[in-house]
C-alpha positions as CSV (number, residue, x, y, z in Angstrom):
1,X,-36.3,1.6,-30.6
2,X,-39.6,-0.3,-29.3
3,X,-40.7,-0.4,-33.6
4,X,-44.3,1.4,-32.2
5,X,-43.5,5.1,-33.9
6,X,-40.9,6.1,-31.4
7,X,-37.9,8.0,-32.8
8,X,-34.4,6.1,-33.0
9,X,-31.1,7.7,-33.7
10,X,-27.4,6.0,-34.0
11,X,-25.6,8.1,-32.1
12,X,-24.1,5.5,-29.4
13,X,-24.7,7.3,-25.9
14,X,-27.6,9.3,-26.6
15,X,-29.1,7.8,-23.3
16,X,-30.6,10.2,-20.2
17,X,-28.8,9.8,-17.4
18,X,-32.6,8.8,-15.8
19,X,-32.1,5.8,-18.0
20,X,-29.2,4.5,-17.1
21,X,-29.2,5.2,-13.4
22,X,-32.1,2.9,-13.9
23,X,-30.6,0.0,-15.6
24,X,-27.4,0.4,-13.9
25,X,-29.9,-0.3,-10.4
26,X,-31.6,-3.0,-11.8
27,X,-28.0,-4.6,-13.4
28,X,-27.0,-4.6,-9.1
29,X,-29.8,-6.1,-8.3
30,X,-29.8,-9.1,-11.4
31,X,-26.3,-9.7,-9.7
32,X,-26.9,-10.3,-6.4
33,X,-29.9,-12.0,-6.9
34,X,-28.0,-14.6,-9.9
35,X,-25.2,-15.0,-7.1
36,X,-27.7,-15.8,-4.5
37,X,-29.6,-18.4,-6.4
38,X,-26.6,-20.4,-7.0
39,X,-25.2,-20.0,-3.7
40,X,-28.6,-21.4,-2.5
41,X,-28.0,-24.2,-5.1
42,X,-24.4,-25.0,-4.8
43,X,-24.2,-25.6,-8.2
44,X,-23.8,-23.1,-11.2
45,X,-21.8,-21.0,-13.4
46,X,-21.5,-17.3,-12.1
47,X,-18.6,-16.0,-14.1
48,X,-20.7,-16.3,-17.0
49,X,-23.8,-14.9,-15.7
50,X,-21.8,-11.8,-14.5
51,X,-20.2,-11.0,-17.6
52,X,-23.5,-10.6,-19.1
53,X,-25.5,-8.6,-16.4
54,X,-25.2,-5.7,-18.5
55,X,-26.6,-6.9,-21.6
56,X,-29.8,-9.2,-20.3
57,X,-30.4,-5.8,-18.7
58,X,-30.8,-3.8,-21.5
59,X,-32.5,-6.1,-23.4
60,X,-35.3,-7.1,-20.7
61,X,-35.7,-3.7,-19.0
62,X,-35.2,-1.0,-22.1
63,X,-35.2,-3.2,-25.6
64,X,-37.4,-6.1,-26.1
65,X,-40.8,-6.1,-26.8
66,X,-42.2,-8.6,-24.1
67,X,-45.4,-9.1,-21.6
68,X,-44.9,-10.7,-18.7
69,X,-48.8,-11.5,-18.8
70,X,-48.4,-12.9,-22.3
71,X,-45.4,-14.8,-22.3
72,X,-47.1,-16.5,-25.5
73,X,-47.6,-13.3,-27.4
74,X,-47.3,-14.0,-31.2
75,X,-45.3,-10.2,-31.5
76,X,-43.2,-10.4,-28.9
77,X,-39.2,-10.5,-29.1
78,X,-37.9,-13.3,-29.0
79,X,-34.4,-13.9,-26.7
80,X,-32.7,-16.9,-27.2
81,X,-29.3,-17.7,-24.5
82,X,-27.4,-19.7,-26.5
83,X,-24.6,-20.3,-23.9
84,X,-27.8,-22.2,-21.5
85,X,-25.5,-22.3,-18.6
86,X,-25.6,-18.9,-17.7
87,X,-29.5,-20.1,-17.1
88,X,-29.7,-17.8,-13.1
89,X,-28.9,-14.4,-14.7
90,X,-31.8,-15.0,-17.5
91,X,-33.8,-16.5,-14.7
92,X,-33.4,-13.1,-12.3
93,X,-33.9,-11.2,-15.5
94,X,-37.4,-12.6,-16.1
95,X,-38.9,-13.1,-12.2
96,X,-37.6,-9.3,-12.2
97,X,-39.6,-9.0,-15.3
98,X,-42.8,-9.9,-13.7
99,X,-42.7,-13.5,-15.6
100,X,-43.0,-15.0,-12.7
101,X,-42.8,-14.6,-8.5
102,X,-38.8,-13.4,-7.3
103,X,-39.2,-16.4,-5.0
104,X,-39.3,-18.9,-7.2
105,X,-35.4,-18.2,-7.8
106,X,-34.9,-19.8,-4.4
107,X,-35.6,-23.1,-6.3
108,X,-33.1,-23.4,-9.1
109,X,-31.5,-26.6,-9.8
110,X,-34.2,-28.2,-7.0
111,X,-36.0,-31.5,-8.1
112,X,-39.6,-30.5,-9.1
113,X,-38.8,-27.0,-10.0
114,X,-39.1,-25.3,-13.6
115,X,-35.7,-23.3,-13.0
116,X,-33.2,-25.8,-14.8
117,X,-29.3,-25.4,-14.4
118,X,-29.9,-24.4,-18.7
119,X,-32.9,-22.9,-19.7
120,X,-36.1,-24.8,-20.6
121,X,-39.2,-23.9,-22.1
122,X,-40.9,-25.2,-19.1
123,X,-39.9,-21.6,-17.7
124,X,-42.7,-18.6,-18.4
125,X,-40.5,-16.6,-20.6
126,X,-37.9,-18.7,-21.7
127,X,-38.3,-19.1,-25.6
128,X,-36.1,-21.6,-26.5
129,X,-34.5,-24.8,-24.8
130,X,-30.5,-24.4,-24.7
131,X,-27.5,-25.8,-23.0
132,X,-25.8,-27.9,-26.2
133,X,-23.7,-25.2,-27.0
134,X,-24.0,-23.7,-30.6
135,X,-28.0,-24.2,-31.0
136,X,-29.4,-20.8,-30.3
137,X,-28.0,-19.1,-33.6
138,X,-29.9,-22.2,-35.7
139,X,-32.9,-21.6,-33.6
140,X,-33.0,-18.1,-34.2
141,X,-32.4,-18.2,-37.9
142,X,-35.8,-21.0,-37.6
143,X,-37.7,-17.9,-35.3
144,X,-36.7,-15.1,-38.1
145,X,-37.7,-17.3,-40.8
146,X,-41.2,-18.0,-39.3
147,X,-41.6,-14.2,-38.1
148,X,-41.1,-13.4,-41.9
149,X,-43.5,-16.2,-43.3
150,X,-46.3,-14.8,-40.7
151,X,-45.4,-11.5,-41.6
152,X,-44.7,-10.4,-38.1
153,X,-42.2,-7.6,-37.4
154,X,-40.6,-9.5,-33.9
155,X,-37.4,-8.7,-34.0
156,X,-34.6,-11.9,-32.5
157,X,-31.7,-11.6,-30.0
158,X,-29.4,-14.3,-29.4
159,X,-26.5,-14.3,-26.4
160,X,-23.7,-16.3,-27.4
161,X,-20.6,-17.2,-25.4
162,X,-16.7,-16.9,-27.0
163,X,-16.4,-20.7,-26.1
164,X,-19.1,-20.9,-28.6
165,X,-17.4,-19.9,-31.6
166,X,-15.3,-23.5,-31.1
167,X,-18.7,-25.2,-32.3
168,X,-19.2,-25.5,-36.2
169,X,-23.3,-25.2,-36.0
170,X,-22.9,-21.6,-35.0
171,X,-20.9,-20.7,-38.3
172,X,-23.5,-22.5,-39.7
173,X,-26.1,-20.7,-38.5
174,X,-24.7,-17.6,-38.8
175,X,-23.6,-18.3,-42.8
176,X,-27.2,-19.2,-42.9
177,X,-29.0,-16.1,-41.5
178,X,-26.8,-14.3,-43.9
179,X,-27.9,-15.6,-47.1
180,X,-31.5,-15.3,-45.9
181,X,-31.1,-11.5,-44.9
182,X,-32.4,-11.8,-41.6
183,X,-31.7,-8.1,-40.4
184,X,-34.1,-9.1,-37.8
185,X,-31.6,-10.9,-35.4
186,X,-29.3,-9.8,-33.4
187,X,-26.5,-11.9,-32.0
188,X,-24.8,-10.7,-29.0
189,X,-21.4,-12.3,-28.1
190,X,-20.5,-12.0,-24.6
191,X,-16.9,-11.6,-25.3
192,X,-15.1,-12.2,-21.6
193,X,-12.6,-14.2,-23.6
194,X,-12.5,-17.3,-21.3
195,X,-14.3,-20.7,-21.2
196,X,-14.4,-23.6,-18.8
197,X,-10.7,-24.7,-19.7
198,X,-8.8,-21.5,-20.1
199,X,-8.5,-18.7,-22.2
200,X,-10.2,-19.1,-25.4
201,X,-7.0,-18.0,-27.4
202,X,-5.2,-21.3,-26.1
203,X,-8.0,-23.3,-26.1
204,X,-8.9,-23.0,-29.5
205,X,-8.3,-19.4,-30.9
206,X,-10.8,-18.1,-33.0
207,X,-8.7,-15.6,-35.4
208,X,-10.1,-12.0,-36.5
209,X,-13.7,-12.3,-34.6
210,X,-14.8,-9.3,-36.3
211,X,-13.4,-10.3,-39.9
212,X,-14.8,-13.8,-39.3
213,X,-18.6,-12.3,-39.1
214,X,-17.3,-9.6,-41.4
215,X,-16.9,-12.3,-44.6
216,X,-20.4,-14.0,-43.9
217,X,-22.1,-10.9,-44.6
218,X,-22.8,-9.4,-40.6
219,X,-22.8,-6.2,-39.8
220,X,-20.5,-6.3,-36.8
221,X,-20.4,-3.6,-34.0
222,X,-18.0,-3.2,-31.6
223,X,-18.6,-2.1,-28.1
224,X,-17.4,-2.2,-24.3
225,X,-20.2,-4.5,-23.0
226,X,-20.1,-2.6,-19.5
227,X,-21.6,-0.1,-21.1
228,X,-24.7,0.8,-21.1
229,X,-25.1,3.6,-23.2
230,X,-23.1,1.7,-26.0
231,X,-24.9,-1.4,-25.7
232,X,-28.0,0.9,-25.9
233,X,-26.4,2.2,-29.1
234,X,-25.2,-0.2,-30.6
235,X,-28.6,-2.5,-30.5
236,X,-30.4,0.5,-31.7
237,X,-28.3,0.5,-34.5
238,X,-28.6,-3.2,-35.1
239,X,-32.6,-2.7,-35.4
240,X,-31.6,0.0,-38.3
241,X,-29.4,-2.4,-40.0
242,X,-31.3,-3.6,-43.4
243,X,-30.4,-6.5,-45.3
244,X,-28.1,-8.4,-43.2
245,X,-27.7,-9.7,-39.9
246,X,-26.1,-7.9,-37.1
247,X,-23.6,-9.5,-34.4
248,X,-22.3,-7.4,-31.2
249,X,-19.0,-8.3,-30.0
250,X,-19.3,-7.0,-26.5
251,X,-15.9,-7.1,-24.7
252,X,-16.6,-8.3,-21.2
253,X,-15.0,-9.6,-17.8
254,X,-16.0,-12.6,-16.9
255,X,-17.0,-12.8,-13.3
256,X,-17.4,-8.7,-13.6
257,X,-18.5,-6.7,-10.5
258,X,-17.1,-9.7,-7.7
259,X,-13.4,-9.3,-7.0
260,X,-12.4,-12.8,-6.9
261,X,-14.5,-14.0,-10.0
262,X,-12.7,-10.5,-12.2
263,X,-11.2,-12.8,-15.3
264,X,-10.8,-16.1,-13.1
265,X,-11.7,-19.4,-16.1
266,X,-12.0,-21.4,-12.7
267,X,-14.9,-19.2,-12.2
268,X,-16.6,-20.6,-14.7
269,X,-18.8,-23.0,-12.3
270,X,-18.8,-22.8,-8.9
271,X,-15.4,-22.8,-7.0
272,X,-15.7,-22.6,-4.0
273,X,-19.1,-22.0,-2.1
274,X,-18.2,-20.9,1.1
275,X,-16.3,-17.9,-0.5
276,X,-19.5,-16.8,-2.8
277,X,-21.7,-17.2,0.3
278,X,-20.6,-14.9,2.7
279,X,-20.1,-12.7,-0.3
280,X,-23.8,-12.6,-1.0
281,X,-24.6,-12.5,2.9
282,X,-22.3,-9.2,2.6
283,X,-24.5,-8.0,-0.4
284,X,-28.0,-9.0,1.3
285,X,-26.8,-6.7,5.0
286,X,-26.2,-4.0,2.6
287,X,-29.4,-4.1,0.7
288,X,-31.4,-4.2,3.6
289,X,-29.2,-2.0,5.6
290,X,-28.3,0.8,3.3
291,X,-29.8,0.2,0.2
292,X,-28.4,3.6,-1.6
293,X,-24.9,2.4,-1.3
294,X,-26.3,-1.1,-2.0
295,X,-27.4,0.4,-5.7
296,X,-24.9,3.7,-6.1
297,X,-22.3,1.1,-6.7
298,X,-21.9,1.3,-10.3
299,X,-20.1,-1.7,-11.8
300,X,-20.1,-1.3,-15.5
C-alpha cells in the first residue's frame, strides 16, 4: 500500500482487526472533535463532515504518504477536498496528524486564524485552496501532470461531494484525467446523496453514477463508505489500477454517527446550535469520564 516494498493484495477486507480497532478509535475521535469545532464557531457544515469521517481516516491515518514535519515534501500525497466546506473534519484530521497543535481547532472560522470555514493553503497541510465547488478534480489532474513531468511516484486523492456532480468542471476534469492516463488519482465521492437543497435526485439527478465515470474511461469501485475494511480495499486496489483513473463511489449517511443529523439535507450547515452543543458536552463527559465506551462505540 505505502509504494516503499510493502506487499498489497485486492482482496477487500484483508484488514487485522488491530487496524481497524484503530481507525475505528481515531474515526470517534475526528467526530467529536469536527462537531466541537463548529459548535465553538457557530457556524459550519457537520452533515458533510460526518459522512466522510470514515474516509479522511483511512486516508490520513493508514494510506497517504505524508509528514507532518514536512508538510512541503516534494513526495508526499497529495489530498485535495473538493467539497471545501467540509473544511473541520480535514482540519481535525490534520492537527490529529501532528500538522499542527489540537488546540488550534478551537479557532476555526475566528478573525486572524489560518482554519477557514473551506480550506486554504494558509493551513500546514492543506494542499490545495477549495470551496468553489467542482475545482479539486482540475487541480488534481494539474498535481498528476506535474508528479509525472518530475518523475515523482506521489500518488493524488481527491474527496468530492454528490452535489458536485451538478458542476460541469468536474466532468471536465474527470474526461481530462482520462485521456491523460492518470492512474495516479483517486477520486473519492462521498456519496450521502443529499446537498444543501434536498436530495440530489430532485435537485438535479445525476443518472447511472457509475456508468457516467464508466464511459470516460474510470475504473469505478463500489463500496459502503462506513466501512473500513472496504474503503481499505478498495483504495488499495485503486493504487493497482494502471492506465486509467480510479473514482470510489462510497455510499454514505450524511450526518452519520449523530442521531438527529442521520440523512437530515437541513443538516447540511448548522441547524440548530443549542441542539449540537449539549450533544458534544454529552460526548466530551464521556471522553473524560469513561473513555472505553467513549471509543467502543463503533459507528461505521
Amino acid at each position: 500500500m505505502n509504494r516503499e516494498g510493502a506487499e498489497v493484495t485486492t482482496v477487500a477486507g484483508a484488514e487485522s482487526s488491530d487496524i481497524v480497532r484503530n481507525l475505528t478509535r481515531w474515526t470517534r475521535l475526528l467526530r467529536y472533535d469536527t462537531l466541537r469545532m463548529i459548535s465553538n464557531a457557530d457556524s459550519g457544515h457537520p452533515g458533510g463532515c460526518m459522512s466522510m469521517a470514515e474516509i479522511l481516516t483511512c486516508l490520513y491515518f493508514e494510506v497517504m504518504r505524508v509528514d507532518p514535519r514536512r508538510p512541503d515534501w516534494a513526495d508526499r500525497d497529495r489530498f485535495i477536498l473538493s467539497k471545501g466546506h467540509g473544511a473541520p473534519i480535514l482540519y481535525a484530521a490534520l492537527a490529529r496528524k501532528g500538522f499542527f497543535p489540537v488546540e488550534e481547532l478551537k479557532s476555526l472560522r475566528k478573525i486572524g486564524s489560518f482554519l477557514h470555514g473551506h480550506p486554504d493553503i494558509s493551513a500546514p497541510g492543506v494542499d490545495m485552496t477549495t470551496g468553489c465547488l467542482g475545482q479539486g478534480l482540475s487541480a488534481g489532474v494539474g498535481m498528476a501532470l506535474a508528479g509525472r513531468h518530475d518523475r515523482r511516484d506521489y500518488r493524488v486523492f481527491v474527496v468530492i461531494g454528490c452535489g458536485e456532480m451538478n458542476e460541469g468542471q468536474l466532468w471536465e476534469g474527470a474526461a481530462s484525467a482520462s485521456h491523460f492516463h492518470l492512474d495516479q488519482i483517486t477520486v473519492v465521492l462521498d456519496y450521502n446523496k443529499l446537498q444543501f437543497d434536498g436530495a440530489v435526485d430532485e435537485v438535479c439527478a445525476p443518472g447511472d453514477v457509475r456508468g457516467r465515470w464508466q464511459s470516460l474511461g474510470w475504473n469505478v469501485l463500489e463500496i459502503d463508505g462506513h466501512d473500513i475494511p472496504q474503503i481499505l480495499g478498495s483504495l488499495r486496489q485503486a493504487n493497482e489500477c494502471r492506465g486509467k483513473p480510479t473514482i470510489i463511489i462510497a455510499h454514505t449517511i450524511k450526518g452519520k454517527g449523530v442521531d438527529f443529523m442521520e440523512n437530515a439535507f437541513l443538516w447540511h450547515s448548522l441547524m440548530d446550535n443549542g441542539l449540537l452543543t449539549k450533544y458534544v458536552e454529552r460526548m466530551q463527559h464521556e471522553l473524560n469520564s469513561d473513555p472505553d465506551r467513549f471509543y467502543a462505540q463503533c459507528l461505521w
